[in-house]
C-alpha positions as CSV (number, residue, x, y, z in Angstrom):
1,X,-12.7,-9.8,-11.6
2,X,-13.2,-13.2,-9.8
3,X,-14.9,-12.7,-6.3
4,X,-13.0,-10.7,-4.0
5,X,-14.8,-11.1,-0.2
6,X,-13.9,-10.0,3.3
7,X,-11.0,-11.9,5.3
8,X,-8.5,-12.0,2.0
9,X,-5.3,-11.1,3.5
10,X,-1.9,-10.1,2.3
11,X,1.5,-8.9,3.0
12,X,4.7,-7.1,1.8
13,X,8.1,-7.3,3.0
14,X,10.4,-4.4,2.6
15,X,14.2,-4.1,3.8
16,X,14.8,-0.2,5.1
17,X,17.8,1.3,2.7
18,X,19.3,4.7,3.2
19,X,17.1,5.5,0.1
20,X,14.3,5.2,2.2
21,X,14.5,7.5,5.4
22,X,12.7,10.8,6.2
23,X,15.8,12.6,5.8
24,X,16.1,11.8,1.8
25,X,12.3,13.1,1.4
26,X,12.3,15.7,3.5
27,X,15.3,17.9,5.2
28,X,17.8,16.1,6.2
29,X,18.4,17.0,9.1
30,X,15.6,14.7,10.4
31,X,16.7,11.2,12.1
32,X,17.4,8.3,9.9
33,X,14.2,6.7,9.8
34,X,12.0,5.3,7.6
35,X,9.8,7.8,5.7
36,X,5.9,7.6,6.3
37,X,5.5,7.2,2.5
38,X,7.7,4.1,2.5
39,X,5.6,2.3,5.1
40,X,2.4,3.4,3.1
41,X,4.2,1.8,0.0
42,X,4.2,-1.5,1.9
43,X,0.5,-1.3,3.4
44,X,-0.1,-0.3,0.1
45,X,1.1,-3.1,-1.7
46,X,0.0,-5.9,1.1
47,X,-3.3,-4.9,0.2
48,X,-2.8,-5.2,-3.7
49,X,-1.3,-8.6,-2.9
50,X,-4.5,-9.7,-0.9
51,X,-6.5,-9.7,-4.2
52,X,-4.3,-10.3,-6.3
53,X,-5.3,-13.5,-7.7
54,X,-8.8,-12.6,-7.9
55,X,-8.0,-10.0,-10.6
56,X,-8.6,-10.8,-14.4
57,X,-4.8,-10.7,-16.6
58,X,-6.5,-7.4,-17.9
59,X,-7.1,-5.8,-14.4
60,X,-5.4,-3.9,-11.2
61,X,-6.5,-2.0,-8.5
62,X,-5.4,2.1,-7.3
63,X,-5.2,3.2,-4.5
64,X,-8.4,6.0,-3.7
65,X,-8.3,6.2,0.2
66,X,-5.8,6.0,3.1
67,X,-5.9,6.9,6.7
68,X,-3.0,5.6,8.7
69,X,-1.0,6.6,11.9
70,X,2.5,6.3,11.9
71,X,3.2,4.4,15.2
72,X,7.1,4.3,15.6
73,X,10.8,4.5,14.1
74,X,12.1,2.2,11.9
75,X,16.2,2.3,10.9
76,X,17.9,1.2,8.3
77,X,18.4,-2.5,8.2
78,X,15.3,-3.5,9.6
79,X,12.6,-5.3,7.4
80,X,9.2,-4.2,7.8
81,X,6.4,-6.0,7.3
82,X,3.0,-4.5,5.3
83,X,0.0,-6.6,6.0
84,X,-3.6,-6.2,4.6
85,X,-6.9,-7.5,5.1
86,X,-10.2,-7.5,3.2
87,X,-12.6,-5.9,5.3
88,X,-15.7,-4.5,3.2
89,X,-16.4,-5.0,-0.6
90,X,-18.7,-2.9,-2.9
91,X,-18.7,-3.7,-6.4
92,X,-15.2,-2.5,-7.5
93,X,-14.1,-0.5,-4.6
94,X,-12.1,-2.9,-1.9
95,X,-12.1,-1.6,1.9
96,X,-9.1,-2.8,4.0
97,X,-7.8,-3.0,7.6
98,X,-3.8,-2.6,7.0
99,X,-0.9,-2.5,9.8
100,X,2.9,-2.4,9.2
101,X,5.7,-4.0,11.4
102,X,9.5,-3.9,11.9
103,X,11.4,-6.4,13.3
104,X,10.2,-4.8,16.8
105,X,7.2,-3.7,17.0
106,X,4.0,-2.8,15.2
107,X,5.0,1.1,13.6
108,X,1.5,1.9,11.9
109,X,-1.8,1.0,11.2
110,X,-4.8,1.9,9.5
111,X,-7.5,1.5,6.7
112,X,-7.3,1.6,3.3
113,X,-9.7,1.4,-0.1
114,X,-8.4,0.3,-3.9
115,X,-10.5,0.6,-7.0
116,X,-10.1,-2.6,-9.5
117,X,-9.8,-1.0,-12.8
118,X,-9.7,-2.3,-16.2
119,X,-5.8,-1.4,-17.4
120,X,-6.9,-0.8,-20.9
121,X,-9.6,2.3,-20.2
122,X,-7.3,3.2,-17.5
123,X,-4.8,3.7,-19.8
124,X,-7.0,4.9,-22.5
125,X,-7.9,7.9,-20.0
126,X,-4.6,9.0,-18.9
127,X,-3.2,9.1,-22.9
128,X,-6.5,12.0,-23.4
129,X,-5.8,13.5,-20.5
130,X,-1.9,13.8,-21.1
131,X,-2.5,15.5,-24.9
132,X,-5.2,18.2,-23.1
């Protein structure tokens, strides 16, 4: 892992499909808008984007810690914007200040912490776990 330090930033850009709404998660009788775990998945990956290129060909980061607030609706159509920014590092564990936009308005914001981990072991684990 190259150095990773506070004020890296990042974003991801996600258009809002049908396949994405509350009412395809959850009942659907719920309006057609985007699902909390969709705007998550682009905070999510604005902040893996923001260190991106300091990670060794052999390394990613997970996801440990989220606290968000969902803000407002988002319909289909609409593109929302994730964006992330480095705010505290600790050896391997990344702390982030993330928000997330439609074309509108700002519809949630929060923090955020990944874990760089080493693919390989990473992978090594989940095989052990998966034959116990």
């Amino acid at each position: 892992m190259r150095e990773i330090h506070p004020g890296l930033k990042g974003e991801y850009t996600l258009l809002v499909q049908p396949d994405h709404l509350a009412s395809k998660f959850k009942d659907d009788l719920l309006p057609q808008v985007l699902a909390t775990p969709m705007m998550i998945l682009a905070m999510e990956n604005a902040a893996l984007n923001a260190i991106r290129p300091c990670l060794e060909p052999n390394e990613s980061a997970v996801g440990s810690s989220i606290n968000i607030n969902h803000l407002a609706a988002t319909p289909v159509g609409h593109k929302v914007r994730g964006f992330a920014e480095v705010t505290k590092v600790d050896g391997k564990r990344i702390e982030f200040k993330i928000s997330a936009h439609d074309e509108v308005e700002e519809i949630g914001r929060g923090t955020h912490e990944r874990i760089v981990i080493n693919l390989a072991r990473f992978n090594e684990r989940l095989a052990l776990k998966k034959k116990a």
